[in-house]
N, C-alpha and C positions, 0 to 999 in steps of 0.2 A: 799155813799163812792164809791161803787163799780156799776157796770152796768153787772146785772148779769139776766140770761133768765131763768125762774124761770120753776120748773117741775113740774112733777104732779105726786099724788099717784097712784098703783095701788096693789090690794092685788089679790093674786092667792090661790086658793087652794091646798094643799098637796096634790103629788102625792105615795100613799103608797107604790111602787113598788120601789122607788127607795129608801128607807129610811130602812136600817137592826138594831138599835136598838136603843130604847129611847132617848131622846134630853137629851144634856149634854153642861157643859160646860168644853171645851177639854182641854190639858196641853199637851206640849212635852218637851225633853230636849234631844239635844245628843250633841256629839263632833265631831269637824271640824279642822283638820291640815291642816294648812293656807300656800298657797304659792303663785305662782305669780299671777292666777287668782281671788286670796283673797286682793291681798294688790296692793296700789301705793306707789310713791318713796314720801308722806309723811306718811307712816304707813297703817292700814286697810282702804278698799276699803270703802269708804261710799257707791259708788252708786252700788258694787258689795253684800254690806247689807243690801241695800235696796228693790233691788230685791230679793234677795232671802228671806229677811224678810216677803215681799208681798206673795211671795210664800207658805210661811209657814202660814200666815194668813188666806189663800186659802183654803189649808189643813184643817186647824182647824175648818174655817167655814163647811166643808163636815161634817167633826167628828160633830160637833157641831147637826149636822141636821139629824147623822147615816146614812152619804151617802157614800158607798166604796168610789166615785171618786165624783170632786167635776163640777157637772154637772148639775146647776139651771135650769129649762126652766119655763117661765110660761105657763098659760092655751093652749096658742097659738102656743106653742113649741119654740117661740123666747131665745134665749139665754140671760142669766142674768147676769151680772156680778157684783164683789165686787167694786166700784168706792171709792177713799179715799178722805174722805174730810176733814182730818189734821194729818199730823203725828209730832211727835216731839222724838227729842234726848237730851237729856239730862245727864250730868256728863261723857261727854266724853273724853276720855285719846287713839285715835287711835293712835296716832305718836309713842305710847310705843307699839305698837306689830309687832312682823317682822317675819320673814319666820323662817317656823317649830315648833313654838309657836303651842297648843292646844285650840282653840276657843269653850268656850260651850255656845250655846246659850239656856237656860229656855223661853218658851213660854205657854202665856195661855190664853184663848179667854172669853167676859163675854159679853150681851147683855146688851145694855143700854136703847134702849128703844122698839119703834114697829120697826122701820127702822133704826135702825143702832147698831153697833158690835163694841168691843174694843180690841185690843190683845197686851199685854204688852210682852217685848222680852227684858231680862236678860244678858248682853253679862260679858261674865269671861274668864280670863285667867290666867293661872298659880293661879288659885286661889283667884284672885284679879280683882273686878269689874271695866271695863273699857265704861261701856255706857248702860244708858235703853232706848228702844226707845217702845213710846206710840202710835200705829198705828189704827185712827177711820174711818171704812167705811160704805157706806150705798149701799144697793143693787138697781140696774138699768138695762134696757135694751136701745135698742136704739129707736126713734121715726121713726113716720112710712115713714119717709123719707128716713133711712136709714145715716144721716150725724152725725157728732158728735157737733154739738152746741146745740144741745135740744135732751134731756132724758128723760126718764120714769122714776120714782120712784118705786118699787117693795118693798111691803111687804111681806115676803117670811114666811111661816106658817112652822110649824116641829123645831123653835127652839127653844132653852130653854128661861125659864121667864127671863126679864129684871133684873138685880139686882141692887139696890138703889145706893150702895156703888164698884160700881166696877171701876176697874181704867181705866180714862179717861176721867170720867164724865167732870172733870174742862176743861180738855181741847173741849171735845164736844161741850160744852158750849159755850166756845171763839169761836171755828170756826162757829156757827153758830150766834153770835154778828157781826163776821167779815163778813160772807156773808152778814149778814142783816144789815150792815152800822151804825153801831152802839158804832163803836167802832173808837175815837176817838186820843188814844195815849195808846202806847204798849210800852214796855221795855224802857221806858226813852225815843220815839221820837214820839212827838205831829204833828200828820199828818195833821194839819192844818195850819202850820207855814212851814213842810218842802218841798222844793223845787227841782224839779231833780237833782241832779248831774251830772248824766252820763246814756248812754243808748246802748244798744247794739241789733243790730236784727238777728234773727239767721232762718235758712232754716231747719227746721227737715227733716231726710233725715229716710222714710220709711223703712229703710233695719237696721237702727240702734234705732232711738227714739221711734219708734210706736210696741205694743205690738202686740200677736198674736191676739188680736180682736177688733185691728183695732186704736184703742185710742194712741194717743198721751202718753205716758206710766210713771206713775207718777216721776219714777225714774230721766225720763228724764228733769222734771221742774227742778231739785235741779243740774243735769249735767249742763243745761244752764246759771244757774246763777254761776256755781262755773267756766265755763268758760268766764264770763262776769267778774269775779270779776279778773281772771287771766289775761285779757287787759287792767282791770281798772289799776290793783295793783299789777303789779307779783312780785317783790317784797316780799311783804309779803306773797301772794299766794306763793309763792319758800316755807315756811317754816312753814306755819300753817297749823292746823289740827282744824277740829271740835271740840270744846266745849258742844255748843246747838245748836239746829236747830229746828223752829218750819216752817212746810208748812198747807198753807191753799188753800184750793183748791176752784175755782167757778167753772173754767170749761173746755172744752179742744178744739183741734184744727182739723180740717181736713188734709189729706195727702195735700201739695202742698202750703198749708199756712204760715206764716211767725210767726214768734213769738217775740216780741221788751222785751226785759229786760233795766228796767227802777232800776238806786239806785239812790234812795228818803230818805236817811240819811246815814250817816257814826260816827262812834263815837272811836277813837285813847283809847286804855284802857292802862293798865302799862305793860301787859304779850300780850296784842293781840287787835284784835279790831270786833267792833259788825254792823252788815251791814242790812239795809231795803231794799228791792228788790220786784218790782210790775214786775208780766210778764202780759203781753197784747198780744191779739191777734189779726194780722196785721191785717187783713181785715176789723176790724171795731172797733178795741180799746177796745174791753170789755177784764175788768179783768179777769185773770184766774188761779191769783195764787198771794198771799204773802207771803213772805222767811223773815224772821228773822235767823240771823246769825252770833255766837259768836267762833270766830276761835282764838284759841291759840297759839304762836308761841311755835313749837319743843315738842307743848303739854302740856304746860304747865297752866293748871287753870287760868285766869285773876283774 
């Protein structure tokens, strides 16, 4: 299904010096009064909780491993980091929150297996749940090239055991069916029958899409397509909000490359409508991402 450049393991040893006390699996919760850098003109920020979600994710992987600050390196001192390869939202209600509203977000992280990490993130207001989002990563460095189309896989020692039952499993699961091509039809569209629609190419401009370590920044797959879907269809773009969102990730881009958003089905529902979105990467069409996407109009549930 997909044309994806495949990595490779690497396991490093724990370094005791940076690790202050037993491996755990972490939990936070605080509270966040929401204003203009919290929200857009249709309710909370997706991509502004998404980043900060990643962040928190971040965090917890340190706690997780008893690191003050959250500072992998393997044997080599190369720098490691958390790569995401699915995240999903689910029973989303953003359109209902507005400025000076009380955002709590509950977060808690659980190891799934040797190479990858789950962190489930709670979002509540005024009491009242407005969205959980399911965020699965696996730790990487870069190869000895230095570019971002081929990774390292790093098994990172110091955390806690796997647990059988921890949430995310299902969805770990899928993204790794969907990387390994296996996977045939998802949410009602049979990806062998559907045909592009429509496509759109975009320039990541290094001073906004690309994180501080250099990567094409996950945040920004879901920004491209929700500005793809704003050419296709502003219209409805004007007036919907997130539902559910699952991203799946293969792979990422370098500074100065191109990135094509491709929608490969659409489906009209009675409250909103639900959209398939392949991103590609210009320089040679390998997949690098697929967006499922069920937007509500004014927030309201379909």
């Amino acid at each position: 299904m997909n044309k994806h450049v495949p990595s490779r393991d690497i396991v490093f040893s724990r370094n005791f010096r940076s690790f202050r006390t037993p491996a755990v699996h972490p939990s936070s919760s605080d509270a966040i009064l929401l204003g203009m850098p919290h929200l857009s003109s249709n309710g909370l920020s997706e991509i502004w909780l998404l980043k900060d979600l990643g962040h928190r994710h971040w965090l917890l992987l340190a706690a997780a491993a008893g690191m003050a600050v959250p500072a992998f390196r393997d044997e080599a001192g190369n720098s490691v980091y958390a790569a995401f390869c699915a995240i999903s939202i689910e029973d989303g209600d953003f359109a209902a929150v507005g400025e000076n509203d009380t955002l709590r977000i509950t977060s808690s992280l659980a190891r799934l297996s040797r190479t990858q990490v789950s962190s489930r993130h709670q979002l509540v207001v005024d009491g009242r749940a407005i969205g959980t989002v399911i965020m699965i990563s696996t730790f990487i460095r870069r190869a000895t090239d230095g570019g971002n189309h081929t990774v390292a896989r790093v098994a990172v020692a110091g955390l806690p055991a796997a647990l059988d039952s921890a949430p995310g499993q299902e969805l770990a699961g899928l993204a790794a069916a969907f990387r390994g091509g296996r996977v045939s039809r998802h949410r009602d569209f049979d990806f062998r029958q559907d045909a592009e629609i429509a496509s759109f190419t975009f320039d990541p401009c290094p001073g906004l899409d690309f994180n501080g370590a250099g990567f094409l920044y996950f945040a920004s797959f879901v920004a491209m397509v929700d500005r793809a879907d704003w050419l296709f269809d502003p219209v409805t773009a004007m007036s919907a909000a997130t539902a559910h969102r699952e991203v799946f990730f293969y792979g990422n881009v370098d500074r100065g490359e191109t990135v094509t958003v491709r929608l490969f089905a659409r489906r009209a529902e009675v409250a909103g409508v639900v959209n398939y979105w392949r991103l590609e990467r210009g320089s040679d069409g390998v997949a690098i991402a697929d967006i499922f996407t069920r937007k509500s109009y004014s927030g309201t549930e379909p």
